[in-house]
PyMOL commands that place a pseudoatom at each C-alpha (Angstrom):
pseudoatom trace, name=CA, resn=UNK, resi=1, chain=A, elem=C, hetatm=0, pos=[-5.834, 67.726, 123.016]
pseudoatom trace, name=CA, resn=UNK, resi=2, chain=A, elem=C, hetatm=0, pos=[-6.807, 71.303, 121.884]
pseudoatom trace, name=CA, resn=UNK, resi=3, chain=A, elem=C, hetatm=0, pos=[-9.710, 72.434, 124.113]
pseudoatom trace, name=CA, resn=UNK, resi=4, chain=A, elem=C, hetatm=0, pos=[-12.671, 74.098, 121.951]
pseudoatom trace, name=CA, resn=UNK, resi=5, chain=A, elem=C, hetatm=0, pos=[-12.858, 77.465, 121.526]
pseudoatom trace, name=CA, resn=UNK, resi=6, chain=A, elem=C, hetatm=0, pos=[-15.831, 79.677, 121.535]
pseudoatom trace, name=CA, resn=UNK, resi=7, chain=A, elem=C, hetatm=0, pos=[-16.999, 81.922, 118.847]
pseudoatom trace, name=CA, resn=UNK, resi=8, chain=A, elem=C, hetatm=0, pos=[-18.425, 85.725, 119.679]
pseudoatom trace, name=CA, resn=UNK, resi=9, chain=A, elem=C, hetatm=0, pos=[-22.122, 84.819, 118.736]
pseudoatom trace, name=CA, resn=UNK, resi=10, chain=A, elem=C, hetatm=0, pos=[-21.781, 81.545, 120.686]
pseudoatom trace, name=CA, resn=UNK, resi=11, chain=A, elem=C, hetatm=0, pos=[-20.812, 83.290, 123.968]
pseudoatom trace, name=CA, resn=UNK, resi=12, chain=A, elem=C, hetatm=0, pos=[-23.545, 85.362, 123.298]
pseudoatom trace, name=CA, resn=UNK, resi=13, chain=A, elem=C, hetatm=0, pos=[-26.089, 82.625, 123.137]
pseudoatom trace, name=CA, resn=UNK, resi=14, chain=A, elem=C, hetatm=0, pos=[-24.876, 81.378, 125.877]
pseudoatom trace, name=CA, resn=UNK, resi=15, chain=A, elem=C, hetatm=0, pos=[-25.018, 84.204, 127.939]
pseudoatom trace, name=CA, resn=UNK, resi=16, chain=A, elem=C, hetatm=0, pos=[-28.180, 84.775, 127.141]
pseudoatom trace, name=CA, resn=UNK, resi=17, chain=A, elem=C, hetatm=0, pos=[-29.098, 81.166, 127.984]
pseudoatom trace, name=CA, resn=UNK, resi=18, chain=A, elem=C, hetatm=0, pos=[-27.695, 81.699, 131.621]
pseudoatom trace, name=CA, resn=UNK, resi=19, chain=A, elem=C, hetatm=0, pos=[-29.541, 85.459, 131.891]
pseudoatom trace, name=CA, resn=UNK, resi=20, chain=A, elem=C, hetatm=0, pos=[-32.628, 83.299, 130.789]
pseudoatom trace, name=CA, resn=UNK, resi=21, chain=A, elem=C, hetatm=0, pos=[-32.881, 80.582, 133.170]
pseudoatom trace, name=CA, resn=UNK, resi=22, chain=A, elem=C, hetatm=0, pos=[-36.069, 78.443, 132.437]
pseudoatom trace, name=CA, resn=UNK, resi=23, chain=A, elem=C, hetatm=0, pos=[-37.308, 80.830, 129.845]
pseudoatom trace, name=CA, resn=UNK, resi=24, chain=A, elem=C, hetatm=0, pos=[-33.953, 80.334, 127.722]
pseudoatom trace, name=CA, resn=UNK, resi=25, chain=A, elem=C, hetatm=0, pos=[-35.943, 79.163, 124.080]
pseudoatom trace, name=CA, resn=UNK, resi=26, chain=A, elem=C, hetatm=0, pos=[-35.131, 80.555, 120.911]
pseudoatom trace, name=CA, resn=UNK, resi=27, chain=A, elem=C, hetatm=0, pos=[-37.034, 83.582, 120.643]
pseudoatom trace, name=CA, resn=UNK, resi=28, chain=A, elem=C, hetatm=0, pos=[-36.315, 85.097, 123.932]
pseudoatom trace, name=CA, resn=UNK, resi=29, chain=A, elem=C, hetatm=0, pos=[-32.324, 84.175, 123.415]
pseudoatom trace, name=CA, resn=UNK, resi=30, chain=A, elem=C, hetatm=0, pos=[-32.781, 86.415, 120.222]
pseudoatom trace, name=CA, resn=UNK, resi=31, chain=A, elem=C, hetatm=0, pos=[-34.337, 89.159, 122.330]
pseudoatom trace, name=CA, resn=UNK, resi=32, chain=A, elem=C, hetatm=0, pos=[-31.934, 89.205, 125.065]
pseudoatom trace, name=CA, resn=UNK, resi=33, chain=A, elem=C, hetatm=0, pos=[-29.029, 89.041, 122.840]
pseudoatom trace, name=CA, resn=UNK, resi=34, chain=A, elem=C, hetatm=0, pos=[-30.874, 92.038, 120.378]
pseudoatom trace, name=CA, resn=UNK, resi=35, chain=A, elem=C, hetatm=0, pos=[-31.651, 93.945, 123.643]
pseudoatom trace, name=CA, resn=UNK, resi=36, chain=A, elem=C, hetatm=0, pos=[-28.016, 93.876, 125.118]
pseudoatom trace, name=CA, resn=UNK, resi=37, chain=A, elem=C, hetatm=0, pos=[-25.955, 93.938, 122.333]
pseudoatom trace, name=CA, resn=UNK, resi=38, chain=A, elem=C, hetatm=0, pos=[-27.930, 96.257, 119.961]
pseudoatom trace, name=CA, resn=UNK, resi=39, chain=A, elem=C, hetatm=0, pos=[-27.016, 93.709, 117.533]
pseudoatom trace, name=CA, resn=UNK, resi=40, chain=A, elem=C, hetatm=0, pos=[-29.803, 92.156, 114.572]
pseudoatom trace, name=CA, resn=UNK, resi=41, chain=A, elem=C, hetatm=0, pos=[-29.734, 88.550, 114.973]
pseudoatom trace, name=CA, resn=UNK, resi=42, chain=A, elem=C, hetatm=0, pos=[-31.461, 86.481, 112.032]
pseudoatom trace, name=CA, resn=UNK, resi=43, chain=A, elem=C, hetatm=0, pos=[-33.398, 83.188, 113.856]
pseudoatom trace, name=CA, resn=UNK, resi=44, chain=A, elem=C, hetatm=0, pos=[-31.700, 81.002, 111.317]
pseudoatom trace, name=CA, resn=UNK, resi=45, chain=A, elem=C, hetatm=0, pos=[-28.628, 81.369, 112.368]
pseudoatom trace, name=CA, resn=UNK, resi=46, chain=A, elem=C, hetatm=0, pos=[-29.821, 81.493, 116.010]
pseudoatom trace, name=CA, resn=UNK, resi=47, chain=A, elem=C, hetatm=0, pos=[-31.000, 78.100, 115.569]
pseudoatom trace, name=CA, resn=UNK, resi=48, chain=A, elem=C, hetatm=0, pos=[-27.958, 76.788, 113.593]
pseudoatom trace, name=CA, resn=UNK, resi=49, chain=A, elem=C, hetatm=0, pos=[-25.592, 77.783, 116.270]
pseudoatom trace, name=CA, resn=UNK, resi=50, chain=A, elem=C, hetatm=0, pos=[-27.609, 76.526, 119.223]
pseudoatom trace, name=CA, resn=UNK, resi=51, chain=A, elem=C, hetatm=0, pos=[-27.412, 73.311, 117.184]
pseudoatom trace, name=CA, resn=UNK, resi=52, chain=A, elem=C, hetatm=0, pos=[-23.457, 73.487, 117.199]
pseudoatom trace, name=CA, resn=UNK, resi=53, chain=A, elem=C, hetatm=0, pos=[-23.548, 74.251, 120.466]
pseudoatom trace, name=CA, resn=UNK, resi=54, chain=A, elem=C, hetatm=0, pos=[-25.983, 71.291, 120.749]
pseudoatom trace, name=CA, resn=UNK, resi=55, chain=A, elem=C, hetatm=0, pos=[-23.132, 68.983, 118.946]
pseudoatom trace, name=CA, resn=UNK, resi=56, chain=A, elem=C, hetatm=0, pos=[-20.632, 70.145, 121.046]
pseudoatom trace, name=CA, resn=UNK, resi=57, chain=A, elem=C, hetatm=0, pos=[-22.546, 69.238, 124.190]
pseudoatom trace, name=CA, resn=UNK, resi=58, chain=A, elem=C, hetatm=0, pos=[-22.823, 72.675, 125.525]
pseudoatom trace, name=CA, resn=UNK, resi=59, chain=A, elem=C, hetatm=0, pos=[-26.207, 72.974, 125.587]
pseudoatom trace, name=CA, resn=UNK, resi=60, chain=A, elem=C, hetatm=0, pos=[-29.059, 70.681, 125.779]
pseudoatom trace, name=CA, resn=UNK, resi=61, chain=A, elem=C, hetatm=0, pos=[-32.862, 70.930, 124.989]
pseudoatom trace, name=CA, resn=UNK, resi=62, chain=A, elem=C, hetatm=0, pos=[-36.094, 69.606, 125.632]
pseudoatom trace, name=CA, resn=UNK, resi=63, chain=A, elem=C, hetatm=0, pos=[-39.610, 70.509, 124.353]
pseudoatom trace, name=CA, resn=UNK, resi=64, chain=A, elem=C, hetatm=0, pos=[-41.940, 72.200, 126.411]
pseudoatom trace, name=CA, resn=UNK, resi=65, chain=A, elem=C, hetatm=0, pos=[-45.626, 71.236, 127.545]
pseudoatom trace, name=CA, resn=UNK, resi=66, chain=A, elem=C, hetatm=0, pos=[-47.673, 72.747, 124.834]
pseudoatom trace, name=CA, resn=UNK, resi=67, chain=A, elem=C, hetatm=0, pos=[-49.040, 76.349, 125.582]
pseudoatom trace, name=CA, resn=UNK, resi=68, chain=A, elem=C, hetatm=0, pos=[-52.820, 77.744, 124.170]
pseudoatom trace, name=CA, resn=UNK, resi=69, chain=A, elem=C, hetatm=0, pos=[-50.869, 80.954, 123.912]
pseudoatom trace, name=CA, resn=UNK, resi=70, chain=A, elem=C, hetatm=0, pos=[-48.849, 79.210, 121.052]
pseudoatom trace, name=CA, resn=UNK, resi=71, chain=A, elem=C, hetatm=0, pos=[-52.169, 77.615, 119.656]
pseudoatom trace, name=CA, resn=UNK, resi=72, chain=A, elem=C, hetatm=0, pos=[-50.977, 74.256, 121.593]
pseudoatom trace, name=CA, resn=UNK, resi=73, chain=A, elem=C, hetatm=0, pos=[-47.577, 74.418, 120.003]
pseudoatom trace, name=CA, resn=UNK, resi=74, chain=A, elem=C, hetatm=0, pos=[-44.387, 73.064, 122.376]
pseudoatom trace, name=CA, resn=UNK, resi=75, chain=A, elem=C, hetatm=0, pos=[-40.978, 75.459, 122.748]
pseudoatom trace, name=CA, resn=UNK, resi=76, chain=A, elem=C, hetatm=0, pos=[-37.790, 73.753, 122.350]
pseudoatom trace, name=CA, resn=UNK, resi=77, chain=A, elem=C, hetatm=0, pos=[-35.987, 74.964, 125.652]
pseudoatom trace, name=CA, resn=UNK, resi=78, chain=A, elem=C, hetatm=0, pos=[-32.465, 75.323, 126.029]
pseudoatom trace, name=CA, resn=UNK, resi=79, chain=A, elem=C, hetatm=0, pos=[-30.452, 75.229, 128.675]
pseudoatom trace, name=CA, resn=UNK, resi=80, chain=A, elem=C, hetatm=0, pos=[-26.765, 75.676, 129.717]
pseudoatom trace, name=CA, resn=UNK, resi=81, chain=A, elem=C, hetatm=0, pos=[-24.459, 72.072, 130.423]
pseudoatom trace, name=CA, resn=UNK, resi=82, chain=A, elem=C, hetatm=0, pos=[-21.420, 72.146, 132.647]
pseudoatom trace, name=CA, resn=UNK, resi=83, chain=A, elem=C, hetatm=0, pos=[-19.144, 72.009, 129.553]
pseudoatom trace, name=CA, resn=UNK, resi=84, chain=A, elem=C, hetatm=0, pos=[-20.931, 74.939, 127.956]
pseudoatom trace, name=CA, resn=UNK, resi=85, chain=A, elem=C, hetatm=0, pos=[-20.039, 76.532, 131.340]
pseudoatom trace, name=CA, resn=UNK, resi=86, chain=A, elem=C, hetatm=0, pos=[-16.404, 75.652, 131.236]
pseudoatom trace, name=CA, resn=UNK, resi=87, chain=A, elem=C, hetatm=0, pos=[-16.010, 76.581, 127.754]
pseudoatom trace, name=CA, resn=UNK, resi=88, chain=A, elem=C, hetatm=0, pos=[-17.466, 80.282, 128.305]
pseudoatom trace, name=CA, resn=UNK, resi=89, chain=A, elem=C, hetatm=0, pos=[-15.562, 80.772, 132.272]
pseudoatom trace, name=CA, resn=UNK, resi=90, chain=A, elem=C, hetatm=0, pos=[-12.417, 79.652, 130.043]
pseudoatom trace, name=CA, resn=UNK, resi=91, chain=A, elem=C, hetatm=0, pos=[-13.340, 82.240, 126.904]
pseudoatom trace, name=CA, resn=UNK, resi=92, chain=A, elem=C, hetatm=0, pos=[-13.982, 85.206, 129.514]
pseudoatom trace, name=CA, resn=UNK, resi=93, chain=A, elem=C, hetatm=0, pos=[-10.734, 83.919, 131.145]
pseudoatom trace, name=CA, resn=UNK, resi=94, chain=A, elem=C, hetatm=0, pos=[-8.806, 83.942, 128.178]
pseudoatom trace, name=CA, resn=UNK, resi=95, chain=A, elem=C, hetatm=0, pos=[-10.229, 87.600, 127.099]
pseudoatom trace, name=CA, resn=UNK, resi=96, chain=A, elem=C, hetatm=0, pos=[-9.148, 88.375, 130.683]
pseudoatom trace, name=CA, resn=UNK, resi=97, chain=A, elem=C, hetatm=0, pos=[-5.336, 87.947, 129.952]
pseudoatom trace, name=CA, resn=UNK, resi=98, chain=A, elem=C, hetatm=0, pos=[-5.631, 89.599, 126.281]
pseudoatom trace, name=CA, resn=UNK, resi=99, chain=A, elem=C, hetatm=0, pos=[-7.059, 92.605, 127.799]
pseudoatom trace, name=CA, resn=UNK, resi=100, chain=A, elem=C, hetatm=0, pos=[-4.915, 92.428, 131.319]
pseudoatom trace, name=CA, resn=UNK, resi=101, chain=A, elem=C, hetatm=0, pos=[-2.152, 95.458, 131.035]
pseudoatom trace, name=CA, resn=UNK, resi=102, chain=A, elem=C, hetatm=0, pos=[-4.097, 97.416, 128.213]
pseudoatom trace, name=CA, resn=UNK, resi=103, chain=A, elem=C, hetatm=0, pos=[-6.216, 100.469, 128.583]
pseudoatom trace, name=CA, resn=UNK, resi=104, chain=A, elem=C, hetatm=0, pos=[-9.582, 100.927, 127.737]
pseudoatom trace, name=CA, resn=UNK, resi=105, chain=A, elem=C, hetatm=0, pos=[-8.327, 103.287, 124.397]
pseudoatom trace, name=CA, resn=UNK, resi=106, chain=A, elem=C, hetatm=0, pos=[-5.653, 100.566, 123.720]
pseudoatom trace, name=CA, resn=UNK, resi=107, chain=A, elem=C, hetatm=0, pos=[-2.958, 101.744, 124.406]
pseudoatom trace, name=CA, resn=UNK, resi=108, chain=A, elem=C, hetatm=0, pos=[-0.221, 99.624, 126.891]
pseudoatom trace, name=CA, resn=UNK, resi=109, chain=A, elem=C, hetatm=0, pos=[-0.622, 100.716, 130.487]
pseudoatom trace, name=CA, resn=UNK, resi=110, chain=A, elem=C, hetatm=0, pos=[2.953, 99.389, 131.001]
pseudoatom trace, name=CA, resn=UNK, resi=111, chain=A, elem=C, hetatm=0, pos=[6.600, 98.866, 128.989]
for i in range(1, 111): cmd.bond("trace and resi %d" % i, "trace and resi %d" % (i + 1))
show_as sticks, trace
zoom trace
């Protein structure tokens, strides 16, 4: 069976889930992932990725207490599942070995 595979903007998410904590809902995961990567990201497709990722059982949510800052509105919360954890260990791991004996300009460090 073919393990799944992680896309760029879904190891970003999810990174940004795990740098999150508690606090990981949807427009804070936008911010973090803006902030780091310098990158725009539209909250559309935000939301229709952490759905995916909700699909593939990466992630999971819940809805928050309603807050009066939010004029008594609830936050759906994300957080990270242990197969979203082995699917991103095994992307970095992966990356790992395509990068392993390469220089930071790209060139071979070895023949």
């Amino acid at each position: 069976m073919a393990t799944e595979t992680l896309g760029e903007f879904e190891q970003l998410i999810l990174l940004a889930i795990v740098h999150l904590g508690d606090a990981a809902y949807g427009a804070a995961i936008r911010r973090v992932i803006e902030g780091r990567t310098g990158r725009e990201v539209a909250i559309g497709a935000l939301y229709t990725a952490l759905e995916r990722l909700e699909r593939k059982r990466f992630v999971g949510s819940q809805m928050s207490a309603p807050t009066a800052e939010r004029g008594g509105r609830a936050r759906r919360q994300f957080e990270m599942r242990p197969a979203g954890a082995a699917a991103l260990k095994r992307s970095r791991d992966t990356l790992a070995r395509m990068w392993h004996g390469l220089s930071p300009d790209l060139r071979r460090t070895r023949g």
